[in-house]
N, C-alpha and C positions, 0 to 999 in steps of 0.2 A: 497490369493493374496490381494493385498493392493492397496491404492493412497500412493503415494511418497510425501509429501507436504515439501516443503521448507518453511523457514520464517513463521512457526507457532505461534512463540515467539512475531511477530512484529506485528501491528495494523491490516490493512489488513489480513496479514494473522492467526491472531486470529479467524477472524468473519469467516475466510473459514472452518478453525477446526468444528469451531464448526457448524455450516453452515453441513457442512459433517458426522457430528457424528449427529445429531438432524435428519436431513431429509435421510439421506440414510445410508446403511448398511455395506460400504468397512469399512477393518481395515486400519488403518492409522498410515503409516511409517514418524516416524518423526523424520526430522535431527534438533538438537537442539545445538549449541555450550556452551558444557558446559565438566567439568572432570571427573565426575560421573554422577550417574541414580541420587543420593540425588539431585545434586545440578540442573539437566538438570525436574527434577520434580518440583521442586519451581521454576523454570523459565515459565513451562508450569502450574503449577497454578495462577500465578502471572496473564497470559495472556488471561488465558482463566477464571477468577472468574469474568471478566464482563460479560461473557453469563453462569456462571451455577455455583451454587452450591455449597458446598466441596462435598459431598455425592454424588452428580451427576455426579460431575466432576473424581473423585475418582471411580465410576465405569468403567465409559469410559477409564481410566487409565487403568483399569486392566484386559479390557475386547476387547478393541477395536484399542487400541495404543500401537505402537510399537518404544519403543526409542533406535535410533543410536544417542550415544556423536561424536559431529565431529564437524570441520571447513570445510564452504562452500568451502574457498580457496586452501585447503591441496590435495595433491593425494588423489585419492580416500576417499576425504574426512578426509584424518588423521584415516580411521577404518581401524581392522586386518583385514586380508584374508578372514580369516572367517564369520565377521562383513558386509564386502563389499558383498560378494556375497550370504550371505541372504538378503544381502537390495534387491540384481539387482533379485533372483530368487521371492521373494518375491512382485516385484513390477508389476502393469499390465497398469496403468498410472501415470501420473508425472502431477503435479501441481507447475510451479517454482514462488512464489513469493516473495521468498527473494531478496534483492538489500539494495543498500548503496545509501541513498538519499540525501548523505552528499554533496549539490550542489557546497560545494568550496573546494574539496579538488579529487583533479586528483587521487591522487596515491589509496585513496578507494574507488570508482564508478571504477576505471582498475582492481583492487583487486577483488571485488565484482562483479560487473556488468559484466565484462569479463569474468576473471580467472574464479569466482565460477561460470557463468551459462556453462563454456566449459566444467566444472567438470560434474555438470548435466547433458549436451546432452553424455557427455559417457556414464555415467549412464545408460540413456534409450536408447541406442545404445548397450549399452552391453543385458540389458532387451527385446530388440524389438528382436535383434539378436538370442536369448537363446529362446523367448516363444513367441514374439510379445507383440508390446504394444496398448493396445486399444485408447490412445490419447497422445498427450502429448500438455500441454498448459503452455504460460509463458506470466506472467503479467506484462504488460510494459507501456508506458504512451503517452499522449498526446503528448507529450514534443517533442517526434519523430520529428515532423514535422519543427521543426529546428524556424528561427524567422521569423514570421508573424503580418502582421498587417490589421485590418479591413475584415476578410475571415471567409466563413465556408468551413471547410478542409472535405471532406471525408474520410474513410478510405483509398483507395486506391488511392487517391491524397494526401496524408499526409508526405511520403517518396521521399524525393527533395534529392541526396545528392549531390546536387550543392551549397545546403543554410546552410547558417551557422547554428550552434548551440547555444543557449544560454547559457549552461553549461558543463561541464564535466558529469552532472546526463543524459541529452537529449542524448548524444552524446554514450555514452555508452550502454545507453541503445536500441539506436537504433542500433549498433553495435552487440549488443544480438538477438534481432528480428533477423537481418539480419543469426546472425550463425543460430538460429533452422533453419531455413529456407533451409539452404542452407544443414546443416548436418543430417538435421532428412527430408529428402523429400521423402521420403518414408514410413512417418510416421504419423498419420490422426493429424494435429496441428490445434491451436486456442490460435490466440497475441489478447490479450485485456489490451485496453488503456485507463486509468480512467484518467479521466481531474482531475479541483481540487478538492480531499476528504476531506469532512470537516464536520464533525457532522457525527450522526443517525439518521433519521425522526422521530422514534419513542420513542426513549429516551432523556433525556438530556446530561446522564451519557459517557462519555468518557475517553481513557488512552492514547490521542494524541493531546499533545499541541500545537504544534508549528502553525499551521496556526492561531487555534484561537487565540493566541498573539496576532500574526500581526491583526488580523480581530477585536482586542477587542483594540489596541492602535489607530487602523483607528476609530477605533465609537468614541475613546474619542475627535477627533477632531473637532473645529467647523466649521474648511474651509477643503475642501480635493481637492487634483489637479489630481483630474479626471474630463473627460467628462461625463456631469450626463447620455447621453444615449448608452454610453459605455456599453458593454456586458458584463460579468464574466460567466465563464463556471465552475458552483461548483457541484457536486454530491455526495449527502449521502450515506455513508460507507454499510448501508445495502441494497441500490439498488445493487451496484458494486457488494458485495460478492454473494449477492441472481445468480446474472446474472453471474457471475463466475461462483461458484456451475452448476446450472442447464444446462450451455451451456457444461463444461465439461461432466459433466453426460450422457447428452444429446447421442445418437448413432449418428446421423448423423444432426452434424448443420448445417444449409444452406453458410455460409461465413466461411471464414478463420480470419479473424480480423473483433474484433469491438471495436468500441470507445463506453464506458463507461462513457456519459455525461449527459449533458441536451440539447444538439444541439440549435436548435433554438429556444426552450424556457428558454433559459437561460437570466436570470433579467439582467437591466441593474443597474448601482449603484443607479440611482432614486430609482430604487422600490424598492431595497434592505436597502437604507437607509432609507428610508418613512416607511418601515416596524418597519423595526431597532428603529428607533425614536417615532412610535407609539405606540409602545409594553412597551419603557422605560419611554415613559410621555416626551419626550425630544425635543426640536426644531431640526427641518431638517439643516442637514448640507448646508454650502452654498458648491459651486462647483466653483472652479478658475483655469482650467487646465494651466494656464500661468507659477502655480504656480509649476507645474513639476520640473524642472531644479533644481532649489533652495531649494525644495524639496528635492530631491536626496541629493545633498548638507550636509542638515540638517540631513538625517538618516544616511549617510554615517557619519558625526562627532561623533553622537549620538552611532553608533554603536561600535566606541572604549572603550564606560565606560563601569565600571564593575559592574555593578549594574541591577535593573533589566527593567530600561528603557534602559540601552544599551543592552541588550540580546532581550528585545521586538524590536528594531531598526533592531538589525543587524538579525535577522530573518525578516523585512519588506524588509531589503536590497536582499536578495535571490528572494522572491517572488514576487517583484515591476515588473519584468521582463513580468509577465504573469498575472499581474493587468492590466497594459495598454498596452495590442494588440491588444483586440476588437477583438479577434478571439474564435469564436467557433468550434465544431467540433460534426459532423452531427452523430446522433443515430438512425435515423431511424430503421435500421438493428437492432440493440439491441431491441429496441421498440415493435417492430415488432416480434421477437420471444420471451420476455415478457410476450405480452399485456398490457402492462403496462409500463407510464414515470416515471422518478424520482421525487418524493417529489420536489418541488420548495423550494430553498434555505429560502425564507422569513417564509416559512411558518415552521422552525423550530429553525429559526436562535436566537430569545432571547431566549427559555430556556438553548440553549446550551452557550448563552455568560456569562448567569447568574450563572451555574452551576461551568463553568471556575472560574468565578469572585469569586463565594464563598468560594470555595475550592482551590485560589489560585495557579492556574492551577496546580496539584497535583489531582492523581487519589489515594483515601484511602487503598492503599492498604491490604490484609489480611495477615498471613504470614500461613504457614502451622499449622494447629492446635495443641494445642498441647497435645502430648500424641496418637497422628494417624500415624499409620506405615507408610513406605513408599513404593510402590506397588512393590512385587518381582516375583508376578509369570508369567508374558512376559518376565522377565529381561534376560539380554546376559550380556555376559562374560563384564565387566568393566573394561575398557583401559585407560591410559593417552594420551591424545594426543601432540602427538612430538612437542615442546616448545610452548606449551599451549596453552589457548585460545584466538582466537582472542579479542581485547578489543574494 
């Protein structure tokens, strides 16, 4: 019997792989959208050589993982008969955190966020139904709580659905929460909500650009129109999985949902930039929130070149929405079965802007070595899936 893990391939759920293969002993069922084991194996080395190895990583392959080639959004995944229900007899919990966090585009957050996670609750529906399932948890986000301003949201105050959404990614995905909920209630669940992810505390090294863009074209500014005692709710990548990992594992957690934040120790842009600027030898930005509006303006224009100040734009354009809310969102519960808060953003924020900068935000990647098999003794029967892979 196995964890089911979705979204292995993606950032987040990289750190849970491996998170799960380092600290505990399940084998781990992985859906990988890919045509083959060759190609669904370089996707899962690609993802996982920021936490390990080839030799280390290459055992775990052979010894510990089990690949189904599929698309999240397909029936049963796009696998044969046979394919599917070694996943479902095979499975004993379910870890969902693949999503589409494509925040401007409806038709993939409905694709992904919907369709794939309703594939999933079959899934473990068909599992829970066949053997029982000892958990099942889905990774979903702050974002839930629809648009706020000046608040620290609880968990259980966090789901308005009276209040708007700010995007197509919030809205979907609160629409997911709602289905386990409602479709697996007879099944021991755990919705965890990571506000903004951004960094690792303990390295600089990372293979997730996009915020840092946005966080490395805001440092180049001298003015920024925010209010300096404005809050940002950021938490690093290896709090969130660690606190994934162990609440899953976990036999009996105390809550149903937690917000995976920094709650009310979250910096506001003073300390963050005073950090920022100390670390770089640089004068402290000034603060002119007037200058919002016209602002927006500017990145909105900005965002149409094709260059790579319009790609750092229109990625500031997505994430302006949840720069200035001034809302946090309460962790004590996380905390509290922990022991432990998250790293404060300042206290890791220039290596990781440096490492971006150096490396051109570009993670080095490795490619499979060459002249190293590729692992066949887990393997299963190899399928195409019916008009190919998602892209």
């Amino acid at each position: 019997m196995g964890i089911f893990l979705t979204g292995a391939t993606g950032y987040i759920g990289s750190y849970l792989a491996a998170a799960l293969l380092e600290k505990h002993g399940d084998e781990l069922n992985l859906l990988v959208r890919a045509e083959n084991r060759d190609e669904a194996q370089q996707k899962l080395w690609h993802s996982l050589q920021l936490h390990f190895g080839f030799p280390e990583f290459r055992e775990y392959l052979s010894r510990r993982i089990r690949i189904f080639c599929g698309d999240l959004t397909f029936p049963h995944f796009g696998l044969s008969d046979e394919e599917y229900q070694l996943l479902a007899a095979t499975t004993d919990s379910v870890l969902h955190c693949a999503a589409s966090l494509n925040r401007k585009s409806e038709k993939s957050c409905l694709n992904v966020n919907l369709r794939g996670t309703l594939e999933v609750i079959q899934l473990a529906r068909r599992a829970h139904d066949a053997h029982g399932l000892r958990r099942f948890s889905e990774v979903s986000t702050v974002a839930v709580a629809g648009r706020r301003g000046n608040e620290l949201v609880t968990e259980d105050g966090a789901i308005d659905w009276e209040r708007s959404d700010y995007d197509p990614y919030a809205r979907t995905k609160k629409f997911g929460e709602h289905m386990v909920q409602e479709l697996l209630a007879d099944v021991p669940r755990t919705i965890f909500r990571p506000s903004i992810v951004l960094g690792d505390s303990r390295r600089a090294e990372t293979t997730q650009f996009d915020m840092v863009r946005a966080f490395v074209f805001l440092a180049s500014l001298p003015v920024l129109p925010f209010r300096p005692d404005d809050c940002v709710d950021i938490v690093p990548v290896d709090y969130v999985s660690d606190a994934i990992v162990t609440l899953h594992q976990h036999p009996d957690p105390k809550h149903e949902i937690y917000h995976l934040s920094s709650g009310v120790n979250s910096e506001s842009f003073r300390e963050l930039t005073a950090a920022l600027a100390e670390a770089r030898g640089r004068l402290k930005p000034l603060f002119w929130p007037e200058l919002e509006a016209p602002f927006c303006g500017i990145v909105e224009r900005l965002s149409r070149r094709r260059d790579n100040l319009g790609y750092a734009a229109s990625l500031l354009k997505v994430f302006l929405p949840y720069l200035v809310w001034n809302t946090v969102f309460d962790n004590t519960r996380v905390v509290a079965e922990m022991g432990r808060a998250p790293a404060p953003f300042s206290s890791y924020c220039f290596p990781l802007f440096r490492y971006a900068k150096k490396n051109q935000f570009r993670y080095p990647y490795r490619e499979w070595p060459a002249g190293a098999e590729r692992i066949t003794g887990n393997a299963r029967p190899e399928h195409s899936i019916a008009g190919g892979p998602r892209r």
